[in-house]
C-alpha positions in Angstrom: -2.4 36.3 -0.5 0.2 34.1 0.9 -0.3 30.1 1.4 2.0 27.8 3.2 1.8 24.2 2.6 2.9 21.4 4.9 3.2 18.5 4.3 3.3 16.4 7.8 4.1 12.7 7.2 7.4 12.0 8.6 6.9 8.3 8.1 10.3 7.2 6.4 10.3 3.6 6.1 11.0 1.3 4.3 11.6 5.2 2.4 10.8 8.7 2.7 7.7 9.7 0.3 8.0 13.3 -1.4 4.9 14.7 -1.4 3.4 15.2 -4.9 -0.2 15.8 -4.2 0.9 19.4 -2.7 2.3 20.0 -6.4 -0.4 19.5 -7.7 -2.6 21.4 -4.7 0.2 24.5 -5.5 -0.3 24.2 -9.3 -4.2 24.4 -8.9 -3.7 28.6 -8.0 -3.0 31.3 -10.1 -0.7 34.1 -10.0 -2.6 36.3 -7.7 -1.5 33.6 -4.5 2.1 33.3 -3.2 2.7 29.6 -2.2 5.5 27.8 -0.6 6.0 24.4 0.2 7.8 23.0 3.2 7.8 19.4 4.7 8.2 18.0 8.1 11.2 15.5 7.6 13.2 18.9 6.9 12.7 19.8 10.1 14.7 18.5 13.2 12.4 20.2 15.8 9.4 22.2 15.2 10.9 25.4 16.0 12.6 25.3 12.7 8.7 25.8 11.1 8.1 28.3 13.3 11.0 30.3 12.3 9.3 29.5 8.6 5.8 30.5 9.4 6.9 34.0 11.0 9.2 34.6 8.2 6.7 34.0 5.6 3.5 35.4 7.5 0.9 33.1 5.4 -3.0 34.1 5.5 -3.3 30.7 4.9 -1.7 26.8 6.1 -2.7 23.8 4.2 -1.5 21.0 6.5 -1.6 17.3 4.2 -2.4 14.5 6.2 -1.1 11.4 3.9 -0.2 9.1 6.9 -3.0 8.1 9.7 -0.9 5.3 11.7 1.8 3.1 10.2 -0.5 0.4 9.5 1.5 -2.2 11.5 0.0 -4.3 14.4 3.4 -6.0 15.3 4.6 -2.5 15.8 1.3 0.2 15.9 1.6 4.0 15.9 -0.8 6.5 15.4 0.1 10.0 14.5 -3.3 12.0 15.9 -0.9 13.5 19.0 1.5 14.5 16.3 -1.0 16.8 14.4 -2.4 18.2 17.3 1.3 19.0 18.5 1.5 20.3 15.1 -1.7 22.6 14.9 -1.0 24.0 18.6 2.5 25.0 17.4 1.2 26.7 14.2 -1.4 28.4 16.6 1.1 30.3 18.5 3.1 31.9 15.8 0.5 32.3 13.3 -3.0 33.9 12.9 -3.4 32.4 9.4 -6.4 30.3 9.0 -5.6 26.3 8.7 -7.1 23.8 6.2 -6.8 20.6 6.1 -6.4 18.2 3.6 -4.7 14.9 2.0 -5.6 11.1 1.5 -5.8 10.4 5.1 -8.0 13.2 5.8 -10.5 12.4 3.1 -10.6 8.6 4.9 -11.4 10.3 8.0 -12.7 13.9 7.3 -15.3 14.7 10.2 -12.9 12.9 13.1 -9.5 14.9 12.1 -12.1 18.8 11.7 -13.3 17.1 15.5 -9.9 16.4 16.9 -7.9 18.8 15.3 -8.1 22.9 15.9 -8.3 23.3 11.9 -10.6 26.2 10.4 -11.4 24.4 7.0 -10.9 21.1 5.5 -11.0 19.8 1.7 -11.7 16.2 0.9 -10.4 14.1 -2.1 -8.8 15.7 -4.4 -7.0 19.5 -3.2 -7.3 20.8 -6.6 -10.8 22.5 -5.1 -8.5 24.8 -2.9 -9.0 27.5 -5.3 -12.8 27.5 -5.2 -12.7 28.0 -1.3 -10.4 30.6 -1.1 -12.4 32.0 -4.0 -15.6 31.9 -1.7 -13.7 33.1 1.8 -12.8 36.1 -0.4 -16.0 36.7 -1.2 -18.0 36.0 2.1 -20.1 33.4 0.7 -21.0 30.7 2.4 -18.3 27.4 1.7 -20.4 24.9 3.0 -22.0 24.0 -0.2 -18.9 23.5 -1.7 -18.6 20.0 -3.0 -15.6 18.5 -0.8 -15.3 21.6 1.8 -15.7 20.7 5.4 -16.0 23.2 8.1 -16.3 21.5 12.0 -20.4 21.9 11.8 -20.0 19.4 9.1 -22.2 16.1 9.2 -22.7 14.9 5.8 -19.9 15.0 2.9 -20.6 15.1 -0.8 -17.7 15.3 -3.4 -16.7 13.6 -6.3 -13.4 12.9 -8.2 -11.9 16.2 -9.7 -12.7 16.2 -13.3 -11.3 19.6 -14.0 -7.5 20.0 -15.1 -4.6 19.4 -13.8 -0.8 21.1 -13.3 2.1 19.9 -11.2 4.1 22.8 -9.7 7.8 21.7 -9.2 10.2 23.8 -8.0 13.3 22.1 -8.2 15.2 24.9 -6.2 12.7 24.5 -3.1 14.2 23.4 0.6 12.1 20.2 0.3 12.9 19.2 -2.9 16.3 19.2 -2.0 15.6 17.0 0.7 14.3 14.3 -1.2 17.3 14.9 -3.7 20.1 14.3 -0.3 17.9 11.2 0.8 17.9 8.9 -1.8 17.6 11.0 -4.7 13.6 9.9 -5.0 10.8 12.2 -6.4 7.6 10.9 -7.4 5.2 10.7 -10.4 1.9 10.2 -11.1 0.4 9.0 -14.6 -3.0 8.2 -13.8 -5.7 9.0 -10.8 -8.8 6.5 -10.0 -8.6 2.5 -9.8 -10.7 0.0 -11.0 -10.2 -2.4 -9.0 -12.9 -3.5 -6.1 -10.1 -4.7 -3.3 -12.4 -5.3 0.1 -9.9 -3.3 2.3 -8.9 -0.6 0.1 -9.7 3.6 0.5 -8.5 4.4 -3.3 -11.7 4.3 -5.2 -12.9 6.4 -2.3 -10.3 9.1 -2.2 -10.0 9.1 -6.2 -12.9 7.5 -7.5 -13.1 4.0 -9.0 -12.6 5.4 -13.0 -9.3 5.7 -14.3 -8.3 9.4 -15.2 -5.6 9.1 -17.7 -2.2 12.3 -17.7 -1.2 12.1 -21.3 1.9 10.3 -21.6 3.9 12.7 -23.2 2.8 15.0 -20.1 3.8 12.7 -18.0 7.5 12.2 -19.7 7.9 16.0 -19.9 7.7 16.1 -16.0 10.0 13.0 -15.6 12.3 14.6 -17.6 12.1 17.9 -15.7 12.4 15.7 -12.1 15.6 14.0 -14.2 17.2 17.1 -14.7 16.5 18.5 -11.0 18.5 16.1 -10.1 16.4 13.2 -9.1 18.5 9.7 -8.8 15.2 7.4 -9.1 11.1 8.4 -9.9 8.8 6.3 -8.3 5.3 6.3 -9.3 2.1 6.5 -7.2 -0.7 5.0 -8.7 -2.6 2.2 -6.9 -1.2 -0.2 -9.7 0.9 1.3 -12.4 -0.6 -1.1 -14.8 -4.3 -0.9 -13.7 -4.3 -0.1 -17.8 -1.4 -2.3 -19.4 -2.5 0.0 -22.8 -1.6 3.1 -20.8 1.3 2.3 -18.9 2.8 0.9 -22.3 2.7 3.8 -23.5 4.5 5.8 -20.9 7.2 3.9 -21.0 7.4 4.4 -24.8 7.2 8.3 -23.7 10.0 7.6 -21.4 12.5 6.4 -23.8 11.2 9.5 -26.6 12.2 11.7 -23.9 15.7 10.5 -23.2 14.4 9.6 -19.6 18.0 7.8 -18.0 17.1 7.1 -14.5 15.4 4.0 -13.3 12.6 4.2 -12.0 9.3 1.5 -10.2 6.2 1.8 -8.9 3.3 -0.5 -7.6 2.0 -3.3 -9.8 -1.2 -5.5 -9.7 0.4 -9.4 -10.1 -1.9 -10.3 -12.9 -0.7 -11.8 -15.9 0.6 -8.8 -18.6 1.0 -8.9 -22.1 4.1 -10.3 -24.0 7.4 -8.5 -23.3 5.6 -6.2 -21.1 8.2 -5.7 -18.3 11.0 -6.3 -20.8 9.6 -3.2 -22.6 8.9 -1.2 -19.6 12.3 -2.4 -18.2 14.4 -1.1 -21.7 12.2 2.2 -20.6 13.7 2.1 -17.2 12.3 0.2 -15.0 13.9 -1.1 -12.3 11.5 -2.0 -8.8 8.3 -4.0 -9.3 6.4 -3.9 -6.2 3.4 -6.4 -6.2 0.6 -5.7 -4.0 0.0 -9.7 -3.9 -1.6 -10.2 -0.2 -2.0 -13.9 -0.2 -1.3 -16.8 -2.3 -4.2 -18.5 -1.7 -7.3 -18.8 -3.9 -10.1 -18.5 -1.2 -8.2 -15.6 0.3 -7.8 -13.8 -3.2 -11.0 -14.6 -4.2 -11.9 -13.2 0.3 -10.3 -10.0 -1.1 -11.7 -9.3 -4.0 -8.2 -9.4 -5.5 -8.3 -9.2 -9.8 -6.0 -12.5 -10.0 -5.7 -15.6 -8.5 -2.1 -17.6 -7.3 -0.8 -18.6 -10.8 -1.1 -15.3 -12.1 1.2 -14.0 -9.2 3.6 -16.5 -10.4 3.3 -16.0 -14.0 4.1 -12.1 -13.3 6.6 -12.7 -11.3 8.5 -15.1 -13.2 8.4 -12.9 -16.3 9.3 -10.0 -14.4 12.3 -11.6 -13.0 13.3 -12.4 -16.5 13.3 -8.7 -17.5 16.4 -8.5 -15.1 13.7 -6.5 -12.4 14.1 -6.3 -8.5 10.8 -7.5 -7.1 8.5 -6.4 -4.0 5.8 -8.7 -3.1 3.7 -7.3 -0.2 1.2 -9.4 1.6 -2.0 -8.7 3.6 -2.8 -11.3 6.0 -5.3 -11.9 8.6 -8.2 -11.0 6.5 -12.0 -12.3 6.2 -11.7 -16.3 5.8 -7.9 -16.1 6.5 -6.9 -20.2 8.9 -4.1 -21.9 9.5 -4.4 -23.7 5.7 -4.6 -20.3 3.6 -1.7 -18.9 5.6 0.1 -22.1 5.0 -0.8 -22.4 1.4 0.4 -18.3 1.0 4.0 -19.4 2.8 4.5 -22.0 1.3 4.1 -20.0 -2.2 6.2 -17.6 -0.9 9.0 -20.4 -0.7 8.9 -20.5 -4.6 9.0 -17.1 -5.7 13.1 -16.5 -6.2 15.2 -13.3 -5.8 12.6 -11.2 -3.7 11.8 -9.2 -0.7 8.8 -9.6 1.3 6.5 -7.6 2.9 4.0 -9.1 5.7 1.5 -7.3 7.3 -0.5 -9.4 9.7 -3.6 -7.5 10.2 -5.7 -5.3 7.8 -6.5 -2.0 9.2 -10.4 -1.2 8.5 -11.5 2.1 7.0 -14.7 3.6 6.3 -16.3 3.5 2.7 -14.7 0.0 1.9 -16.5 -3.4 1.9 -14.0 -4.7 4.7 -15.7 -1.9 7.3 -19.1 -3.7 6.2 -17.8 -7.2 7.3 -16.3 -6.0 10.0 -19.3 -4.3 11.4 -21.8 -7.5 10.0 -19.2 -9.7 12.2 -19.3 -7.6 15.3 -15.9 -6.5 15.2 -17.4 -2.9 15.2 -19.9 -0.7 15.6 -22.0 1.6 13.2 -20.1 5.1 14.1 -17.5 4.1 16.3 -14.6 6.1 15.7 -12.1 4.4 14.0 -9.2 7.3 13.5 -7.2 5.1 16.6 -6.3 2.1 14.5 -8.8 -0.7 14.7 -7.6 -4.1 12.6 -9.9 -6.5 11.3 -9.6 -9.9 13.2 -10.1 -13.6 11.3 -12.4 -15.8 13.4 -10.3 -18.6 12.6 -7.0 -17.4 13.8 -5.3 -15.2 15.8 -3.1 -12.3 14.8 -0.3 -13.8 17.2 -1.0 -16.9 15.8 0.1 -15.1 12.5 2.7 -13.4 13.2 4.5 -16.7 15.1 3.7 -18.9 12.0 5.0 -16.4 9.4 8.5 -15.3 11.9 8.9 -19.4 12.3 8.5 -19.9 8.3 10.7 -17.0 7.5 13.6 -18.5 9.9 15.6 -15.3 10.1 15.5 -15.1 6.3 16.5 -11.2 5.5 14.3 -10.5 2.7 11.4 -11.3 5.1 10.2 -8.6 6.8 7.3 -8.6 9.1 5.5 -5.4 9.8 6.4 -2.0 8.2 10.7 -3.2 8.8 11.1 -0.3 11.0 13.2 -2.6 12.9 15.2 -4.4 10.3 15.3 -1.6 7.8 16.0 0.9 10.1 19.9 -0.5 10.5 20.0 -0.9 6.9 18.5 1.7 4.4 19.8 4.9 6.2 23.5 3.9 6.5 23.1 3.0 2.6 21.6 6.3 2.0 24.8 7.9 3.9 27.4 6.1 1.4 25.0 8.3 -1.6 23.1 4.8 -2.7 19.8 5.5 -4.5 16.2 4.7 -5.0 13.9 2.4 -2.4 17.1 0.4 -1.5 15.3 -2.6 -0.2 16.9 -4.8 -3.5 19.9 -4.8 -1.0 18.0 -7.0 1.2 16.9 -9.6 -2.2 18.7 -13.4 -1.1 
């Protein structure tokens, strides 16, 4: 039995993502499937698919959504007209039966099986492919299948995937290459779940709010195996690398048993680590910090549901840049509580954190399952089952997102390490010329003043 995967974000900035979760989907089967992997950013046009999906004649196409806009109101796109393109194309050259999957498909399961011509569906975590190609093989009936959607499907129960897990990389695949001839970047995970109870955030619901630990020496193994594909950089995907400071210590200490030589970042939580953290993790590497820091105001941190307040930010910051580490700090603004005073207390922070590169995003977009969807609908801002797959972004009462976006483009006053919005515009002059003259990694350290 043949399954092709796709893989259909073709979001690349501020830098193209490779798409480990289908590993990990592709690792789940056993020897009795034949699997292949292709992405989208391969492609130039869709006909070059085509020419894959006749060639390879799969009974099955898993199509991973990871990407449901750009989550950018300065500069919004939505991608539903893209998958539809996307299944209709499929549909003419291929027969095979299409499931769905991926992070943005778990947010919005019952709207993508509605608006999209798919057969099957499988929310959270794709490791439960097996089990439904177990049951289609058998005639039973999939809908009790924790996770497995069909388009009848109203209610969804599934939990995190406690079962275990394998990473198939193929080093030698046409996507793998791709990554390797864009920036040399192939990604890592050490951990699935997060603790943490951030109002806006779909990871608890996609992964479940406990930690689920990959042993570290696991974890090395495979980022030695991505080291000796070829890979320039490993960036890793947890919500916050060091959601456990215990475990990501010991990676790193993994890292430099396993010879590991490339650098390597991920995203951080700004809260104040232990002694010499960074300068341990940076002797293991470590190169990029990227802190998902939002504000740098108390009430807004506290609005948030963030797990540190202003100083902490500070603290990690100033430690990290100690280490010798490039530094990310990405803000969220716009959010419940969010006036002219918190933005203005977050700026003017921003004015004191040195040798950086700033992310703004003024707007928070609202999901289901998170407690931001619950204020927004308390507020008014929307209503109990309106259909939120076209972006919808949570709106302060006390001030305007144009009113944000002028205050933070006057403060920034043409500084290049501000960026407002997801940089398409900025970035896109930038990082791709960069990754022409065979530069590595993320890249956006070039724009640090």
């Amino acid at each position: 039995m043949k399954i092709l995967f796709i893989s259909a974000n073709t979001l690349k900035m501020p830098y193209p993502v490779y798409p480990v979760g289908l590993d990990y989907v592709a690792g789940s089967l056993d020897s009795q499937y034949q699997s292949k992997i292709v992405d989208l950013n391969e492609f130039a046009t869709l006909t070059e698919l085509e020419e894959v999906i006749v060639e390879f004649t799969p009974d099955f196409i898993g199509i991973s959504i990871r990407n449901i806009d750009n989550t950018d109101t300065t500069n919004c796109r939505a991608f539903l007209e893209e998958y539809k393109n996307l299944v209709r194309q499929i549909r003419k050259k291929s027969t095979a039966r299409i499931i769905l999957g991926g992070s943005g498909f778990t947010i919005f399961p019952i709207e993508f099986m509605q608006a999209l011509d798919a057969d099957y569906g499988i929310v959270g975590e794709g490791e439960r492919l097996p089990l439904l190609l177990q049951a289609l093989e058998k005639k039973t009936d999939v809908r009790n299948l924790p996770g497995v959607v069909v388009k009848e499907t109203t209610d969804i129960v599934y939990g995190p995937y406690e079962c275990e897990t394998k990473r198939s990389f193929n080093p030698d695949s046409s996507h793998t290459k791709f990554y390797l001839s864009k920036g040399g970047m192939l990604n890592l995970q050490t951990k699935r779940g997060c603790p943490f109870h951030c109002v806006y955030c779909t990871y608890p619901h996609i992964e479940g709010s406990k930690m689920r630990f990959f042993p570290p020496p696991e974890i090395a193994q495979k980022a030695r195996e991505l080291q000796d594909a070829g890979a320039k950089y490993i960036f890793i995907t947890d919500s916050a690398f060091n959601a456990s400071y215990e475990h990501s210590i010991d990676v790193a200490k993994a890292f430099i048993d396993s010879g590991i030589s490339i650098p390597w970042g991920g995203f951080f939580a700004p809260t104040t680590p232990p002694p010499d953290y960074f300068r341990l993790l940076a002797d293991a590497g470590l190169s990029h910090v990227e802190f998902g820091t939002e504000s740098l105001s108390d009430k807004m941190l506290a609005s948030l549901q963030k797990p540190f307040v202003a100083k902490n930010v500070f603290t990690a910051h100033s430690i990290a840049l100690q280490a010798g580490l490039n530094i990310a700090h990405y803000f969220l603004l716009g959010g419940p509580e969010e006036n002219r005073k918190t933005l203005s207390e977050t700026l003017n922070g921003v004015d004191k954190l040195e040798k950086s590169v700033f992310f703004f995003f003024c707007g928070i977009r609202i999901y289901p399952n998170t407690k931001l969807y619950e204020v927004a609908l308390r507020e008014g801002q929307i209503t109990k089952g309106q259909n939120l797959l076209q972006p919808v972004f949570y709106r302060s009462p006390h001030i305007t997102a144009q009113d944000i976006i002028q205050t933070v483009e006057e403060h920034a006053a043409s500084r290049f390490n501000w960026i407002v919005g997801s940089g398409e515009n900025k970035a896109t002059r930038i990082l791709p010329k960069l990754y022409d003259r065979g530069l590595t990694g993320p890249l956006w350290e070039h724009l640090i003043q």
